[in-house]
C-alpha positions in Angstrom: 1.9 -13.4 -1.2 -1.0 -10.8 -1.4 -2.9 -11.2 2.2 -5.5 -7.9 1.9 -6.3 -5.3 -1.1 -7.8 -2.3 0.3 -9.3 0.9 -1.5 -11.0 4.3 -0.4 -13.6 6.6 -2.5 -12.1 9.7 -0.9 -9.7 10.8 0.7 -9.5 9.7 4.4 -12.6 7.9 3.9 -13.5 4.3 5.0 -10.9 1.5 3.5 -13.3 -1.3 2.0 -11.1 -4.6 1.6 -11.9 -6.7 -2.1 -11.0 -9.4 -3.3 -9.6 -8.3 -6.3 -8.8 -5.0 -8.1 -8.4 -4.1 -11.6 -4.7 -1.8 -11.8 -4.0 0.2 -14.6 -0.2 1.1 -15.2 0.4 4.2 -13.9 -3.0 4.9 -12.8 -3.0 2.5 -9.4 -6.3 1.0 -8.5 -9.4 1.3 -10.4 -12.2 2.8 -7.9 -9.6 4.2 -5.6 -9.4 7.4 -4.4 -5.5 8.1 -5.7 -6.6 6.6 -9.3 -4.7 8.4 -11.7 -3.3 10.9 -9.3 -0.1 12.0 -9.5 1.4 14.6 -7.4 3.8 12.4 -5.9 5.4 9.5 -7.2 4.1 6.1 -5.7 0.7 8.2 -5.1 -1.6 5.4 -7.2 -0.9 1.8 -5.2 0.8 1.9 -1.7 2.0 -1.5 -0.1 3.2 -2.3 3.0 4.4 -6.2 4.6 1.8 -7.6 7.3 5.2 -8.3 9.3 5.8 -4.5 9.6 2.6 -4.1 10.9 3.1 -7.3 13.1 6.3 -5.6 14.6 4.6 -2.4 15.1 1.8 -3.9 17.0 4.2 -6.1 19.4 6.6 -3.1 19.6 4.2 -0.5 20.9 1.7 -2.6 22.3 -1.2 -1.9 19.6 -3.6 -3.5 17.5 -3.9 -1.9 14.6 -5.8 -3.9 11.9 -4.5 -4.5 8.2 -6.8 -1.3 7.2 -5.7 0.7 9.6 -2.1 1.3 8.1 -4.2 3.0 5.3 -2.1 1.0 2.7 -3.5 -0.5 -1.1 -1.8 -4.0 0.0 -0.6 -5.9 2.5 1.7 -8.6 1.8 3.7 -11.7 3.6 6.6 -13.0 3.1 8.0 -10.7 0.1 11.3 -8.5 0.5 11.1 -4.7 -1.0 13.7 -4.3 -2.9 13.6 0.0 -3.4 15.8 3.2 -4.1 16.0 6.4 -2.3 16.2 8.9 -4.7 13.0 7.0 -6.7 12.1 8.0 -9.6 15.9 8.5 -10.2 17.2 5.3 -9.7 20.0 3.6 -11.0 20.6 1.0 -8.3 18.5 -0.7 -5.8 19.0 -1.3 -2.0 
């Protein structure tokens, strides 16, 4: 499930959270500042699970909130399924 979409106008500006966000393949999120970027791959639309950002917080005593891991979406209760060597892959781990 999708808990929080966040974007940014520029680069290490302010993350706004919205409710929703019109993606375009390949491009990442409409309004944000890595839309249709591309000098690495993954650039466009970054994710990351609430429950790595829950262990990081009980791990190292923080509080970060769901912005601060300056991530597109935070979701809970999905597995990553991802390769290494992306955009090369032929398997996934």
């Amino acid at each position: 499930m999708i808990k929080a979409i966040f974007a940014a106008r520029e680069k290490e500006g302010q993350q706004f959270q919205v409710d929703f966000a019109d993606l375009v393949q390949a491009k990442g999120i409409v309004g944000d500042r890595n839309f249709a970027k591309s000098k690495w791959p993954g650039q466009n639309i970054t994710l990351i699970k609430i429950e790595e950002i829950e262990n990081y917080n009980e791990n190292y005593a923080q509080s970060i909130g769901l912005s601060d891991a300056r991530r597109n979406i935070v979701t809970q209760g999905i597995r990553f399924w991802g390769c290494s060597n992306f955009p090369a892959c032929k398997s996934i781990k």
